[in-house]
C-alpha positions in Angstrom: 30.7 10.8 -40.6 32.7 7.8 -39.6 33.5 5.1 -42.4 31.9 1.7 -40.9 34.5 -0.8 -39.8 32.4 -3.7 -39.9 29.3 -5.5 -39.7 27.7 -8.7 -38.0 24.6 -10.5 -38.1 22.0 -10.7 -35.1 18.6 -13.0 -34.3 17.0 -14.1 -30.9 14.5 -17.2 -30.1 14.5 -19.2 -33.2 12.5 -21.9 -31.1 12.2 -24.3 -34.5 10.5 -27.2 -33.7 8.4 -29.7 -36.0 4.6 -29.1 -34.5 1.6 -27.2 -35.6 1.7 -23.4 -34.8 0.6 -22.6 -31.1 -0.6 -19.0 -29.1 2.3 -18.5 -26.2 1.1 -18.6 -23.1 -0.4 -15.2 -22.5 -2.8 -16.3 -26.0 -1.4 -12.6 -27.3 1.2 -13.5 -30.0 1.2 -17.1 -32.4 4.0 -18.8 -32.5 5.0 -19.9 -36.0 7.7 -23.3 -34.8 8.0 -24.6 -38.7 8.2 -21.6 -40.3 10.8 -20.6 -37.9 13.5 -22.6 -39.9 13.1 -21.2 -42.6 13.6 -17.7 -41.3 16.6 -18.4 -39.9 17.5 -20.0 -43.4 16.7 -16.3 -44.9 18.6 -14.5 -42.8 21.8 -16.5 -43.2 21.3 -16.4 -46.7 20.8 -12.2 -46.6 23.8 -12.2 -44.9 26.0 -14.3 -47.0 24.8 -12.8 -50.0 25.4 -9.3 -48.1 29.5 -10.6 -47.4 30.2 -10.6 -50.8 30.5 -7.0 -50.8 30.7 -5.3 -47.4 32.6 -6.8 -44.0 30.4 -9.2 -42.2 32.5 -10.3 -39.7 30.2 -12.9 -37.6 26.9 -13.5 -36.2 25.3 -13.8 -33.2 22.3 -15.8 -32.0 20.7 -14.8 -28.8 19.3 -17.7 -27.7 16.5 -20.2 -27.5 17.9 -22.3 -31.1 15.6 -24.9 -30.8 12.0 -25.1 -28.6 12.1 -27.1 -25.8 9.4 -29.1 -27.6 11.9 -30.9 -28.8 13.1 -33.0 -25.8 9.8 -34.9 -25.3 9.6 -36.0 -28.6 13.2 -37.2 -28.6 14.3 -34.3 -31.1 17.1 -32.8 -29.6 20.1 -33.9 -31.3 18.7 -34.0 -34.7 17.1 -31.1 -34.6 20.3 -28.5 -33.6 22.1 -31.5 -36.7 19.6 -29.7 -39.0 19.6 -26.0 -37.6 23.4 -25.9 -37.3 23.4 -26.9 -41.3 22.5 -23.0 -42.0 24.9 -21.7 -39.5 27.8 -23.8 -41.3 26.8 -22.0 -44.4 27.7 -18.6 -42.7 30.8 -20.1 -40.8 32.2 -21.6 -44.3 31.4 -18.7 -46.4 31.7 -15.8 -43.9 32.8 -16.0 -40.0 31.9 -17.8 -37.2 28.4 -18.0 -35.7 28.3 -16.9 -31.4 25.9 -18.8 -29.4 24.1 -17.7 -25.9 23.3 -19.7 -23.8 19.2 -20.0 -23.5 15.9 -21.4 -20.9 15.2 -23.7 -24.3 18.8 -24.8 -24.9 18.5 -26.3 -21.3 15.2 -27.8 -21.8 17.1 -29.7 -24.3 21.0 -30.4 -22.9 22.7 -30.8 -20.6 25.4 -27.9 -20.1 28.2 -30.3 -21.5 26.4 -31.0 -24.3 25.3 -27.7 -25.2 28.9 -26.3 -24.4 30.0 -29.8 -27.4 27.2 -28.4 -29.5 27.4 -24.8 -29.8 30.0 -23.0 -28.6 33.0 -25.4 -29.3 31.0 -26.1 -32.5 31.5 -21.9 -33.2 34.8 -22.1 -35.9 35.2 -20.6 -39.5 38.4 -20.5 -41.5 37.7 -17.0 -42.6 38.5 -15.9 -38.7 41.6 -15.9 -36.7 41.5 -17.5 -32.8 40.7 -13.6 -30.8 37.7 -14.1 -33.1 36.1 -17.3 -31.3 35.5 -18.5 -28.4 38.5 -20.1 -26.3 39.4 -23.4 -27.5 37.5 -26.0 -25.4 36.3 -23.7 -23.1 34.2 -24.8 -20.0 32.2 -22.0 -20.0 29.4 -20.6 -21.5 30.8 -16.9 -21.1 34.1 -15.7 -23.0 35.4 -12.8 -25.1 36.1 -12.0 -28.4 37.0 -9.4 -30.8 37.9 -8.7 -34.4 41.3 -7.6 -35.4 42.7 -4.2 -35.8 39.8 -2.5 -34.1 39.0 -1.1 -30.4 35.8 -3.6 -30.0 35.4 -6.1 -27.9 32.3 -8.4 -27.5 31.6 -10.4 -24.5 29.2 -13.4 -24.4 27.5 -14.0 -21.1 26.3 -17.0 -19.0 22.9 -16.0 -17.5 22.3 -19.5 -16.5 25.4 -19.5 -14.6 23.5 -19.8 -11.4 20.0 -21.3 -12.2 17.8 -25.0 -11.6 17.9 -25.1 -15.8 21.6 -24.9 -15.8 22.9 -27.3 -13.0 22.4 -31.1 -12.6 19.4 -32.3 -10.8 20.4 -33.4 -7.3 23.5 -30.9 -7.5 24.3 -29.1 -4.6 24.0 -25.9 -6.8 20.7 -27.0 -8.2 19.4 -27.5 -4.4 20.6 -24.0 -3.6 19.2 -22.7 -6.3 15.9 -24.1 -6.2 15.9 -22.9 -3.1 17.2 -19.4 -3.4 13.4 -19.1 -5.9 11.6 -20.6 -3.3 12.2 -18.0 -0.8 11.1 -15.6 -3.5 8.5 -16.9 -5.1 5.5 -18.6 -3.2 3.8 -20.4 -5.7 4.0 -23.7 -6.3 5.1 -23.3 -9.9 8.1 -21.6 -10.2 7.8 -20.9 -13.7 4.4 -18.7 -12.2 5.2 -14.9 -10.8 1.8 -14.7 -9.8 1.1 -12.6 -6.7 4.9 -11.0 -7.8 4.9 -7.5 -8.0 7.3 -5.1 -10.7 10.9 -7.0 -11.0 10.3 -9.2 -8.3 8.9 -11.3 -11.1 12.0 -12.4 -12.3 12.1 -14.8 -9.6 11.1 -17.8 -11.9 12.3 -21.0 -13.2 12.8 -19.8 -16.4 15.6 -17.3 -15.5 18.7 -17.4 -14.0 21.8 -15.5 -12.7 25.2 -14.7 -13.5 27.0 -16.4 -10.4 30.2 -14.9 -8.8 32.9 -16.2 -10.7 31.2 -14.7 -14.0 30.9 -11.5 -12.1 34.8 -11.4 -11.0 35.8 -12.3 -14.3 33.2 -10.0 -15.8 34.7 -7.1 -14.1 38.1 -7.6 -14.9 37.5 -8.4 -18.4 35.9 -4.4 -18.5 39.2 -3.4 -16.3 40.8 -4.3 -19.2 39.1 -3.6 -22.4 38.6 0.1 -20.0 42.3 0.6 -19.9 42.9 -0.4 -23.5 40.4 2.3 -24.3 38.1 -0.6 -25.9 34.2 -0.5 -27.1 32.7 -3.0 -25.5 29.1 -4.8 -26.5 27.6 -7.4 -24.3 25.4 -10.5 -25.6 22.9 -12.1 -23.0 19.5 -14.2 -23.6 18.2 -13.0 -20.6 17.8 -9.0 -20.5 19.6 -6.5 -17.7 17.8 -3.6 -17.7 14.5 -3.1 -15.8 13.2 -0.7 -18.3 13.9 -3.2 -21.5 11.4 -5.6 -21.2 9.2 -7.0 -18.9 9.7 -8.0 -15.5 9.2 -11.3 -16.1 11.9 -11.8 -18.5 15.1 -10.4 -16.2 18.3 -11.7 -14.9 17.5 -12.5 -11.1 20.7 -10.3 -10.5 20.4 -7.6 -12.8 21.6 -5.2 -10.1 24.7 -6.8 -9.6 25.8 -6.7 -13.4 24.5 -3.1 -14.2 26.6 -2.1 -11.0 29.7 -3.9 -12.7 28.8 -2.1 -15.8 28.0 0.9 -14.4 31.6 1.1 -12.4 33.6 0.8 -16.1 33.3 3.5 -19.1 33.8 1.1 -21.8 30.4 -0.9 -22.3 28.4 0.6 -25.3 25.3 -1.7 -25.9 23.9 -4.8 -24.4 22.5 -6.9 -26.4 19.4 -9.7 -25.6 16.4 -12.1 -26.2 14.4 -13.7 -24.6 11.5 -11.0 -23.9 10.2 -12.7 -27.6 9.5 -8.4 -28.1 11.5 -5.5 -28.9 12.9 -3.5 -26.1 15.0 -0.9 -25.1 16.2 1.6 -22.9 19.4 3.5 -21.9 20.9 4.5 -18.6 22.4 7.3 -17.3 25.9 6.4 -18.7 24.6 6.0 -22.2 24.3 2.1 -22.0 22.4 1.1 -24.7 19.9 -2.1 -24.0 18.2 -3.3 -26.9 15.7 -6.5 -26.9 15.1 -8.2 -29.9 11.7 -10.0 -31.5 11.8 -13.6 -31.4 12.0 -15.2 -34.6 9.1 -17.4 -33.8 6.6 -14.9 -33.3 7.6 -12.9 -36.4 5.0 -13.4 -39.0 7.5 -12.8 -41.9 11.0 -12.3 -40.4 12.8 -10.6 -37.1 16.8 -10.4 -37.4 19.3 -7.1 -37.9 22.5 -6.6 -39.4 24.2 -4.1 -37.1 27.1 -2.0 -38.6 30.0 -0.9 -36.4 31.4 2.4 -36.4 33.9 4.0 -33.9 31.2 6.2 -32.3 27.7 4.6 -32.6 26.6 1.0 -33.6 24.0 1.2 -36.4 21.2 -1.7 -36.4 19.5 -2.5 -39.7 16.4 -4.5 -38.8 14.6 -6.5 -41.1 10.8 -7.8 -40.7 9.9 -7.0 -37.1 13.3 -5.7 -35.4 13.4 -1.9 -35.9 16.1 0.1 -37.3 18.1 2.0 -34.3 21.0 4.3 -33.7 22.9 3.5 -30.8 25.4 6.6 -30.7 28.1 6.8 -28.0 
């Protein structure tokens, strides 16, 4: 066996917000919004406590911080003030804390400000600059790794092309809207009623990863390929077909899993947003693994996942499983 070379901390779909608990909107799973701070609070702490004696390197959050409940009751701000108080805990104590880039975080901000809030906010003095994100990037997709081993982690933009992520009015939010339209004929486009198997990722609630994130996407694997890397991806919205449910994918999955398909370096992908667990793996050995949403977790759903040179080994806690994703 392999000795572990380190370890980071994983959750997806937080959603806090201060309101009475709710059904989602199938009526099949309650949604615990208060409760879902505190959560988050026992995880950071788990993990802190955890640093003191093994390599904790940094943490990822998948998506979906805070509920887009928030915004109508003029939240916003002060509630990612008070969820980004237990993420500074972790980024003082331990590494910095990666952000995705969520539907809910957009129900909330505008790109800019989520890009001020989040990911330049991402910063610890225990890490060194290959361990953040660039500084002041414009993006919501970058790279990042952790000295003195062949991993590299890639954050991704799924909003990149979306009617969430551009400006009302925006020649990109007009194409966009329109690009669902000629999918989707109902007059909701958050509905995928009448949509049949992954045609029902043509919603509102979805996006894309737009060509620029693809180019840079596939050069970023050219290199991390030829440096004979391990790559993991993160994404809110899932890739794989088989993952989660139709509903809940990338409107150009194809596109990315033929960029990751056409590299031998990508070892896991890593996503929210189905609010379930999921997972499948292709023929390359890809590894796509869903993760329960904190807000529909009765007790708790996060994992710390330890890295080794030949498998990634997620410790789930509450209602994330334990996995084994050997490569």
């Amino acid at each position: 066996m392999t000795a572990r070379l380190f370890s980071f901390g994983v959750l997806a779909d937080v959603q806090y917000a201060d309101v009475d608990d709710a059904w989602n909107y199938t009526k099949t799973s309650k949604r615990f919004y208060r409760a879902a701070k505190s959560h988050l609070e026992a995880a950071v702490d788990a993990w802190v406590v955890e640093a003191a004696t093994t390599p904790i390197r940094f943490a990822v959050n998948l998506g979906d911080l805070l509920d887009g409940k928030n915004a109508p009751m003029g939240q916003s701000q002060t509630t990612l003030a008070l969820l980004r108080k237990s993420f500074d805990v972790f980024q003082n104590r331990v590494g910095p804390v990666h952000h995705c880039l969520g539907n809910h975080e957009l129900y909330n901000f505008s790109r800019d400000e989520y890009l001020a809030g989040l990911v330049h906010h991402t910063s610890s003095p225990h890490a060194s600059t290959a361990m953040l994100p660039p500084v002041a990037t414009p993006t919501a997709y970058y790279t990042f790794s952790v000295p003195g081993t062949a991993y590299r982690f890639v954050v991704l933009d799924p909003y990149d092309r979306s009617v969430l992520g551009s400006a009302p009015g925006s020649a990109a939010h007009q194409s966009a809207k329109e690009f669902l339209i000629a999918r989707n004929p109902n007059a909701d486009l958050n509905s995928s009623e009448g949509l049949e198997g992954p045609l029902r990722r043509f919603v509102e609630y979805n996006g894309a990863v737009d060509t620029a994130q693809l180019v840079w996407l596939e050069e970023t694997l050219r290199q991390a390929q030829t440096a004979h890397e391990n790559v993991v991806l993160f994404s809110h919205v899932p890739l794989h077909p088989e993952s989660c449910h139709p509903a809940c994918l990338l409107w150009n999955y194809d596109e990315v899993l033929a960029v990751i398909a056409a590299h031998c370096c990508v070892r896991a992908v890593l996503c929210g947003h189905y609010h379930d667990n999921g997972y499948a793996q292709d023929a390359q050995g890809v590894h796509f693994v869903n993760f329960q949403a904190v807000l529909e977790a009765p007790a708790n759903a996060y994992a710390t996942i330890d890295v080794f040179s030949d498998r990634l080994h997620i410790r789930g806690v509450g209602n994330v499983p334990t996995r084994e994703l050997a490569f």
